[in-house]
C-alpha atoms as a printed R data frame, in Angstrom:
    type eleno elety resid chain resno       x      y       z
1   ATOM     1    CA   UNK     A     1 145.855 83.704 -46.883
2   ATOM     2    CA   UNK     A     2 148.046 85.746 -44.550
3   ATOM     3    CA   UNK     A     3 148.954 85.215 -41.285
4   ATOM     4    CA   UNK     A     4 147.679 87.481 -38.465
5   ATOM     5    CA   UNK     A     5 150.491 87.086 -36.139
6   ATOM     6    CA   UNK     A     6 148.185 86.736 -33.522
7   ATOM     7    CA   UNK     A     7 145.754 84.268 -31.901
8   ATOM     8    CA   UNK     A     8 142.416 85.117 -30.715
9   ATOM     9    CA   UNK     A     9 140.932 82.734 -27.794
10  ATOM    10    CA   UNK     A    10 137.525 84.063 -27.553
11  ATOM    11    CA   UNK     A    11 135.069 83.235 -24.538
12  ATOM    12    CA   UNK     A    12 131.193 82.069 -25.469
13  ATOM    13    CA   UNK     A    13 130.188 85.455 -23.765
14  ATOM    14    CA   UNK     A    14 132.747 87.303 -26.053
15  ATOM    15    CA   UNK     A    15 135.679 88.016 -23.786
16  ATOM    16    CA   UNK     A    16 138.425 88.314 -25.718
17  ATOM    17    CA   UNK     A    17 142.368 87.376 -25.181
18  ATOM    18    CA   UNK     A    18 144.909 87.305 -27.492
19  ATOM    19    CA   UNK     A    19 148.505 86.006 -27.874
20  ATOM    20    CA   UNK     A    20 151.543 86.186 -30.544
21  ATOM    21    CA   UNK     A    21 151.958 83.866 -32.551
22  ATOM    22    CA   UNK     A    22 155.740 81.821 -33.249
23  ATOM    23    CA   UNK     A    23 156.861 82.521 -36.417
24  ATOM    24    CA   UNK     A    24 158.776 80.212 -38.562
25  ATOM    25    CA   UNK     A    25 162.118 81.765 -38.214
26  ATOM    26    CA   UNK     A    26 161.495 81.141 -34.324
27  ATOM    27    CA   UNK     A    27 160.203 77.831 -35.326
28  ATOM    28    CA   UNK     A    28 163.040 76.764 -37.379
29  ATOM    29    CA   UNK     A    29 165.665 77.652 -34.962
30  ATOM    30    CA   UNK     A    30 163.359 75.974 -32.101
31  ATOM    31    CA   UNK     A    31 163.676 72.720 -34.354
32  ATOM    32    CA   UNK     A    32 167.659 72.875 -35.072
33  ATOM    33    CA   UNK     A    33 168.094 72.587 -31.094
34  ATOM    34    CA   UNK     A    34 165.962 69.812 -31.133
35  ATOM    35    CA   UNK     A    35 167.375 68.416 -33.967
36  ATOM    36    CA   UNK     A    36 170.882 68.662 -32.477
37  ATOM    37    CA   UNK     A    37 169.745 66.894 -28.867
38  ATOM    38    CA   UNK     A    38 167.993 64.074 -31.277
39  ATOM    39    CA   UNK     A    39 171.561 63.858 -33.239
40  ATOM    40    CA   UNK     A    40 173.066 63.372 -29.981
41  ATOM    41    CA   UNK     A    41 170.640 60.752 -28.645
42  ATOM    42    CA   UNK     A    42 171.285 58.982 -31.661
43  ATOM    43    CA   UNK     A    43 175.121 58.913 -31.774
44  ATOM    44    CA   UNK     A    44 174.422 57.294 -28.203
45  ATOM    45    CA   UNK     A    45 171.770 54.629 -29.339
46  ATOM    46    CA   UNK     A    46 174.189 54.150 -32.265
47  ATOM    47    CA   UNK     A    47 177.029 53.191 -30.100
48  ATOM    48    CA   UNK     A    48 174.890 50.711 -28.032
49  ATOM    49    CA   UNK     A    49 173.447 48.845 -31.512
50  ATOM    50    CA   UNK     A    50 177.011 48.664 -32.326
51  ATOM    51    CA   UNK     A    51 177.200 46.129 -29.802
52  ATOM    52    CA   UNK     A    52 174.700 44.283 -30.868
53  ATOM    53    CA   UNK     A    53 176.348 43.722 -34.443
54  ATOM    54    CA   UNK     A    54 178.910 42.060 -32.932
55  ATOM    55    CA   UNK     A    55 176.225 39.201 -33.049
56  ATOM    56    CA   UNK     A    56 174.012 40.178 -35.417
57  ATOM    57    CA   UNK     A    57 174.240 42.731 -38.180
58  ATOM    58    CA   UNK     A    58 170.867 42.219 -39.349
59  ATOM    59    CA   UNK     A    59 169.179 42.565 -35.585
60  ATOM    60    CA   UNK     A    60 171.813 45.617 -35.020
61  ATOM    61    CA   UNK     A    61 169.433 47.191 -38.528
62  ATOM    62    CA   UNK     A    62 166.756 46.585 -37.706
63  ATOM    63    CA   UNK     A    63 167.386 47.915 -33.348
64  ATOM    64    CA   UNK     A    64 168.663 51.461 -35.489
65  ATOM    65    CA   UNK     A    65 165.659 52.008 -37.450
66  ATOM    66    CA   UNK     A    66 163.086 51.413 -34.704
67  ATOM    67    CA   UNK     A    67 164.841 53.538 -32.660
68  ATOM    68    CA   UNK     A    68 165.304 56.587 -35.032
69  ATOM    69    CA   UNK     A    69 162.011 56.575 -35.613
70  ATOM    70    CA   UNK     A    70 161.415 56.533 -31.978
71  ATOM    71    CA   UNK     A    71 163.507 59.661 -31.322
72  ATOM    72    CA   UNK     A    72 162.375 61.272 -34.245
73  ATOM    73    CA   UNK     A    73 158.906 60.952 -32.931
74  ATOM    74    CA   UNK     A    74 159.187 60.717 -29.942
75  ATOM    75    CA   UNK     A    75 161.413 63.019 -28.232
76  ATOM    76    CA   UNK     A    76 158.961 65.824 -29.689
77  ATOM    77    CA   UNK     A    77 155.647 63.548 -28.243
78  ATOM    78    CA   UNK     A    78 157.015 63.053 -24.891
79  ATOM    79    CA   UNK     A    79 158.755 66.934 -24.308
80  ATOM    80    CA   UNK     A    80 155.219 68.587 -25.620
81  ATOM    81    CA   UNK     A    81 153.355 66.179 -23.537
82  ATOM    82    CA   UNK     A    82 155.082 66.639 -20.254
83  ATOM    83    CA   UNK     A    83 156.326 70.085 -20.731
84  ATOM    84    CA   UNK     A    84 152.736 71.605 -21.831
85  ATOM    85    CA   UNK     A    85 153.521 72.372 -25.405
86  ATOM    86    CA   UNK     A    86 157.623 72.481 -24.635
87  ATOM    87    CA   UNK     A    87 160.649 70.868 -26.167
88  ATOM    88    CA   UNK     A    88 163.904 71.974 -25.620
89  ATOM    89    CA   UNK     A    89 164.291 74.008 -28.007
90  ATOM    90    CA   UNK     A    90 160.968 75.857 -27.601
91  ATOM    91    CA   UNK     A    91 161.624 76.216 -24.177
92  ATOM    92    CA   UNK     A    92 164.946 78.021 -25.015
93  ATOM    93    CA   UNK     A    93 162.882 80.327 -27.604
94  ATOM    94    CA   UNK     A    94 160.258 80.987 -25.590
95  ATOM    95    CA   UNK     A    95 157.329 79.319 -27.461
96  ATOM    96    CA   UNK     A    96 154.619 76.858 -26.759
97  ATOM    97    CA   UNK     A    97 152.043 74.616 -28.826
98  ATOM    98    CA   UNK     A    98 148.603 75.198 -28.114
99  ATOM    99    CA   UNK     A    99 144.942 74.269 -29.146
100 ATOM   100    CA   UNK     A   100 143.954 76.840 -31.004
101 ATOM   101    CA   UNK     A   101 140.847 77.726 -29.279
102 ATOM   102    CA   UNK     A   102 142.610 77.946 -25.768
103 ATOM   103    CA   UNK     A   103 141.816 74.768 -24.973
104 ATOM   104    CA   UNK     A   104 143.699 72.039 -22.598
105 ATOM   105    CA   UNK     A   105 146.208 70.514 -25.332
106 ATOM   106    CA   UNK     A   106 145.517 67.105 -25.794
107 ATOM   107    CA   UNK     A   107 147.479 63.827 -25.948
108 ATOM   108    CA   UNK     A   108 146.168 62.833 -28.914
109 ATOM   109    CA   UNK     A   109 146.773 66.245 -30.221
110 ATOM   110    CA   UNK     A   110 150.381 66.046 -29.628
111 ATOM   111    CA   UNK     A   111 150.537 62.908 -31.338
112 ATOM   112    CA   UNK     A   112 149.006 63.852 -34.544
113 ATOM   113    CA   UNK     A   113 151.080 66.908 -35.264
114 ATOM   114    CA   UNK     A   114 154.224 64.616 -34.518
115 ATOM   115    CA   UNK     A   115 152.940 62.124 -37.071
116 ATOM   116    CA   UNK     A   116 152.505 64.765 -39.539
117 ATOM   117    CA   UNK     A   117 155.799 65.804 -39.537
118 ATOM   118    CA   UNK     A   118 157.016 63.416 -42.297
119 ATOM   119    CA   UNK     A   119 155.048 65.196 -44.731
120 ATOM   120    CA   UNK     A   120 156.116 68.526 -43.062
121 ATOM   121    CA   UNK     A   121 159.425 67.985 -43.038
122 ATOM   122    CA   UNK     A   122 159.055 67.526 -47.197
123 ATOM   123    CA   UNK     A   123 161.384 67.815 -49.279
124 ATOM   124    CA   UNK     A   124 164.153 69.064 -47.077
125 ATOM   125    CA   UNK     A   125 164.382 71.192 -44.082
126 ATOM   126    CA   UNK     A   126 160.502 71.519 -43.089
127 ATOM   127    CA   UNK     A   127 160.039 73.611 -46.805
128 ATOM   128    CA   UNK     A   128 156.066 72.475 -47.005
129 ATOM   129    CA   UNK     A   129 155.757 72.877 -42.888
130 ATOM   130    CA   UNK     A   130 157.760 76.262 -43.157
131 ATOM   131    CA   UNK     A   131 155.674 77.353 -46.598
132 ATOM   132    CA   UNK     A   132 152.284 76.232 -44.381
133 ATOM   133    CA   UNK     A   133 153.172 78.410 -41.503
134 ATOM   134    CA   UNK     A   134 153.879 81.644 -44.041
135 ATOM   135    CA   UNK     A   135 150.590 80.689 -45.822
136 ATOM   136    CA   UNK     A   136 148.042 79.979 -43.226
137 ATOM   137    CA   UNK     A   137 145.836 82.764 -41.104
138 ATOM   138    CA   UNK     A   138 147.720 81.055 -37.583
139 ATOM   139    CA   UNK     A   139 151.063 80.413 -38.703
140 ATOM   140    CA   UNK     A   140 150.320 76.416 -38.764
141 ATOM   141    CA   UNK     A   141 152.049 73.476 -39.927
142 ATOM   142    CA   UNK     A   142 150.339 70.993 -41.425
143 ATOM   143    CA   UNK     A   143 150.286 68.890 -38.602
144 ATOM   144    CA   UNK     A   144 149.173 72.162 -36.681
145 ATOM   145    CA   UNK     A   145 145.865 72.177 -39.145
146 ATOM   146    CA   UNK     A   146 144.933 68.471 -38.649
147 ATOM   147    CA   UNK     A   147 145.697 68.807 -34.909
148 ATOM   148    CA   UNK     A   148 144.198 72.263 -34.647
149 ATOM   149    CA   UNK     A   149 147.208 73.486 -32.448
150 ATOM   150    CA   UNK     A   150 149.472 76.334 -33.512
151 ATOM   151    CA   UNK     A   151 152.805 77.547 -31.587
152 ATOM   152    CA   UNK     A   152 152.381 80.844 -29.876
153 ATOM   153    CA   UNK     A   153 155.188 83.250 -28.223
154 ATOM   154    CA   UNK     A   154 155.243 82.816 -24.367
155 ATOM   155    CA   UNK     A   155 157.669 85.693 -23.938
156 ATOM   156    CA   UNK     A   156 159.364 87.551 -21.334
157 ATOM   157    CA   UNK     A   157 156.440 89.308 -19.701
158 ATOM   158    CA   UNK     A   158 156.051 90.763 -16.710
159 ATOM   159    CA   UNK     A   159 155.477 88.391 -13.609
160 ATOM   160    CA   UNK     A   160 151.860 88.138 -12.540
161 ATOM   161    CA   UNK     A   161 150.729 90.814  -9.500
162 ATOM   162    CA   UNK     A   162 148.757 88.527  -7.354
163 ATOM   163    CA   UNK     A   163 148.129 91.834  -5.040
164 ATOM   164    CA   UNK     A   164 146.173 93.559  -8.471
165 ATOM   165    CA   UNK     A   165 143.618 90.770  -8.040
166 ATOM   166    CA   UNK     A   166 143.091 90.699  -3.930
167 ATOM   167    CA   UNK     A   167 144.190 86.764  -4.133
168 ATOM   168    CA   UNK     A   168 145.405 86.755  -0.811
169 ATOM   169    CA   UNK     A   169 142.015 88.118   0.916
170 ATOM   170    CA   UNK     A   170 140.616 85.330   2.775
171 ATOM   171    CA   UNK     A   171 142.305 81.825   3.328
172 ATOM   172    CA   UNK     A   172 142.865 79.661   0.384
173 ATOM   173    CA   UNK     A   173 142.230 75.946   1.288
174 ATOM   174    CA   UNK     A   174 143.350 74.495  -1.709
175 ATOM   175    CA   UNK     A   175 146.410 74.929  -0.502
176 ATOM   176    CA   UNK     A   176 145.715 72.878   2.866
177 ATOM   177    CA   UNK     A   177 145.454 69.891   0.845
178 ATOM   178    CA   UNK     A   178 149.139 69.509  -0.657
179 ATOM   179    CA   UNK     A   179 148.449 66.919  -3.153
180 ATOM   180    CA   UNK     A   180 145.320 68.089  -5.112
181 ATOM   181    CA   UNK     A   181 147.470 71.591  -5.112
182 ATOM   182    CA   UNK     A   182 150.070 69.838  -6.696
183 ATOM   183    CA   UNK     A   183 148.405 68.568  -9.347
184 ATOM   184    CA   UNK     A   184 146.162 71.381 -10.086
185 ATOM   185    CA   UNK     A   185 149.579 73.443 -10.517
186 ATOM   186    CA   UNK     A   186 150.530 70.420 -13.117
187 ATOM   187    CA   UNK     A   187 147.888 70.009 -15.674
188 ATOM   188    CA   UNK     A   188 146.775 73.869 -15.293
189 ATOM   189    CA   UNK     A   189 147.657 75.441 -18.854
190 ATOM   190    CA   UNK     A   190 150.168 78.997 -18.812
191 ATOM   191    CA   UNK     A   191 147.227 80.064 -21.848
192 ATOM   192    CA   UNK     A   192 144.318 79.282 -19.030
193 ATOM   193    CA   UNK     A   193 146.301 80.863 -16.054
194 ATOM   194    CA   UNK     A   194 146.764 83.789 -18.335
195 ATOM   195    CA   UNK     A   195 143.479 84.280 -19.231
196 ATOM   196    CA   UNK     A   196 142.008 83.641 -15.500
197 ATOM   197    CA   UNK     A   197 144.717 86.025 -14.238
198 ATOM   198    CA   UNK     A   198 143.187 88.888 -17.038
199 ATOM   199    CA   UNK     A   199 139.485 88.178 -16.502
200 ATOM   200    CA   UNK     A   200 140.226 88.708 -12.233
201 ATOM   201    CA   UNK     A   201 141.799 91.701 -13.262
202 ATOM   202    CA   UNK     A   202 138.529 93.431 -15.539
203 ATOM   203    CA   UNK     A   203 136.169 92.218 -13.628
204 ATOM   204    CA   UNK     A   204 134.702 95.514 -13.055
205 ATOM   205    CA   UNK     A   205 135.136 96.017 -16.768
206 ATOM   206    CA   UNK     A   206 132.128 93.209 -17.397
207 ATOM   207    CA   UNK     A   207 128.273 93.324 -17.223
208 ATOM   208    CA   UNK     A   208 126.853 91.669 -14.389
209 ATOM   209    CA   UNK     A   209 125.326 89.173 -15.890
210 ATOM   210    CA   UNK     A   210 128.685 88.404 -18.470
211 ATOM   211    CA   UNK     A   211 131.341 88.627 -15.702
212 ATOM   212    CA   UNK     A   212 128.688 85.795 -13.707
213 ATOM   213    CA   UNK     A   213 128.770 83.270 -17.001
214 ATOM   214    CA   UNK     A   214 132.652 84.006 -17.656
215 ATOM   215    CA   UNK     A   215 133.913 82.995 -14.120
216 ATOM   216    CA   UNK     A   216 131.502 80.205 -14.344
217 ATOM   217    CA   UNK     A   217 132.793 79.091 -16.989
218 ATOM   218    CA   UNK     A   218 136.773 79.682 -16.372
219 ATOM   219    CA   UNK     A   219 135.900 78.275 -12.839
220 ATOM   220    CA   UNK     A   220 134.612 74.844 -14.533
221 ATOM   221    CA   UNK     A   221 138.011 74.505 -16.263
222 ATOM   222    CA   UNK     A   222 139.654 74.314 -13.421
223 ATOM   223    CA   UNK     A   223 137.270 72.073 -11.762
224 ATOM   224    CA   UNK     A   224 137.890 69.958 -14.541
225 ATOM   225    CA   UNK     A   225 141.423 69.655 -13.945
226 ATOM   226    CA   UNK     A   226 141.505 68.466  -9.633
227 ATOM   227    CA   UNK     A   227 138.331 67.550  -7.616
228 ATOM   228    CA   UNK     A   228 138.977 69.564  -4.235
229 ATOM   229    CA   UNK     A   229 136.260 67.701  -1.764
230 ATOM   230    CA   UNK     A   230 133.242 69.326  -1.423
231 ATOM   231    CA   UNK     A   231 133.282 70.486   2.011
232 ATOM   232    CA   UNK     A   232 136.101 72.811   0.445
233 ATOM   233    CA   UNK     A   233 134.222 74.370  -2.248
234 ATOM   234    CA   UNK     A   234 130.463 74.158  -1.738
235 ATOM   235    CA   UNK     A   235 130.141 77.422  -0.154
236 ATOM   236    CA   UNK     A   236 132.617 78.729  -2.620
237 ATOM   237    CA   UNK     A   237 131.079 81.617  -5.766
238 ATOM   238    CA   UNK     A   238 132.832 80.642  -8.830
239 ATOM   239    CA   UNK     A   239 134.616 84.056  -8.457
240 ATOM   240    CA   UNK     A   240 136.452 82.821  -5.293
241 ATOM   241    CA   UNK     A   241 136.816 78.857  -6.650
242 ATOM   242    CA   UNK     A   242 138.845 80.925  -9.637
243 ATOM   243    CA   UNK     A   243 140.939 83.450  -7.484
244 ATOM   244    CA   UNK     A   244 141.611 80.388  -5.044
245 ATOM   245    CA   UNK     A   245 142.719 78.329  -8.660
246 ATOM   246    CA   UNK     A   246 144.929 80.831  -9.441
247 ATOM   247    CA   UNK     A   247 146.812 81.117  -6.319
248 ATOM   248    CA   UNK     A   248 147.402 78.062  -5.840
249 ATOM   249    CA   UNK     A   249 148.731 77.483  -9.731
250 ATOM   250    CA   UNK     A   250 151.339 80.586  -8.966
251 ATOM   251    CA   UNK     A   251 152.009 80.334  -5.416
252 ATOM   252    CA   UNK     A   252 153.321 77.348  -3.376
253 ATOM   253    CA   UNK     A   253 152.449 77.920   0.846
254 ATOM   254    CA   UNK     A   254 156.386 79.153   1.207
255 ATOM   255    CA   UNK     A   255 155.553 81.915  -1.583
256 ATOM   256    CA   UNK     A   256 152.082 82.720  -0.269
257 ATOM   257    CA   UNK     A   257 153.209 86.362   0.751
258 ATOM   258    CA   UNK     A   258 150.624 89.788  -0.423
259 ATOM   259    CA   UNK     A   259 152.021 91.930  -2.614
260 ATOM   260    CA   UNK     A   260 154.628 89.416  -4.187
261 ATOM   261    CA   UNK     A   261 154.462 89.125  -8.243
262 ATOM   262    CA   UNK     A   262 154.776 85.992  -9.603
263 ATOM   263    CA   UNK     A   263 155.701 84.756 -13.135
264 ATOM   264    CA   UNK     A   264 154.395 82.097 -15.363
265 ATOM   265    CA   UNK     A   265 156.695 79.438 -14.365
266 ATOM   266    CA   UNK     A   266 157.189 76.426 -17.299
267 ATOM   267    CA   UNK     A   267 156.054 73.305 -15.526
């Protein structure tokens, strides 16, 4: 099976987006600055276990194995988790794990494709996880296929025109209630922002009827993410509840300015 090099997140009403996928050359070198941060955290934790075998050689063991495997694992866990689909080294690359259907990545998600990578890493150098990326229709891992994530390019695109989309038309009062903002701008995706951002901008491209179910829709995964209180967003459409989303993902009050592009920021 050969890979497509690209990802296809594909609404229920058939709106279609699509982003690059990370190769495993990009992958690879991702993983060797990783690797090299983990071989420093090590050297570190080494030093401090040292200490402890002034006592006890056995205990100092035992401390060095639990905590490679805790860096191993979890350096990758906690990075992906916090960062959105980020480590280090993906951040430097540009690249970003994702659900492969566009969805909110998961913590459990993140987990799983972490675990798998003792049998990815097999024999030597990630040779079954590289051979599974070359092999498989989304460039995934094996721990990409059981998690059903895959690692897509973020890129250097152009910042985001909120003026193309009229964001700044009325008053946004998300942004009156500092806290919910915040958080909305935390747990939002760069994949959903993208996608919101793209269906704003066709929306004259749509049938009635589809552009009504697709900003219902893209609308409800935001909802998902913050309650705002209802006397906020009762009288809202779902168009305006997205275009108010959006704004408030890309723009803090300081930024709120027409006309100004804005870029997908990594949280």
């Amino acid at each position: 099976m050969q890979a497509t090099h690209i990802i296809l997140i594909e609404t229920p009403e058939g709106v279609r987006f699509s982003l690059p996928l990370a190769g495993p050359v990009s992958r690879f070198l991702a993983w060797l600055i990783d690797a090299f941060l983990m071989g420093a955290g090590m050297t570190i934790l080494s030093k401090l276990f040292q200490l402890i075998g002034v006592f006890s050689k056995d205990l100092m063991i035992g401390f060095t194995l639990v905590g490679s495997f805790f860096v191993m694992t979890g350096y990758s866990m906690a990075f992906e988790w916090i960062w959105h689909g980020q480590t280090p080294g993906k951040r430097a690359l540009g690249l970003r794990v994702t659900d492969v259907g566009g969805l909110k990545l998961q913590f459990s998600q993140v987990v799983i494709r972490n675990l798998m990578r003792i049998l990815d890493a097999l024999p030597l150098l990630y040779l079954v996880g590289g051979t599974a990326v070359l092999l498989t229709r989304q460039s995934q891992r094996l721990g990409d296929i059981v998690a059903n994530t895959t690692v897509v390019k973020q890129g250097r695109s152009a910042p985001l025109d909120l003026a193309r989309i009229d964001v700044h038309e009325q008053f946004n009062s998300f942004l009156e209630i500092p806290h919910l903002a915040a958080k909305l701008r935390q747990k939002a995706s760069p994949e959903l922002v993208q996608i919101a951002f793209q269906a704003l901008l066709r929306r004259n491209e749509l049938a009635p009827e589809t552009r009504v179910r697709v900003f219902r829709e893209l609308a409800d995964r935001f909802r998902a993410y913050v309650k705002f209180p209802d006397e906020i967003t009762s009288m809202l459409t779902d168009e305006r509840y997205l275009r108010n989303a959006l704004q408030t993902v890309l723009v803090s009050q300081s930024l709120s300015r027409p006309g100004r592009g804005v870029g997908l920021k990594a949280p």
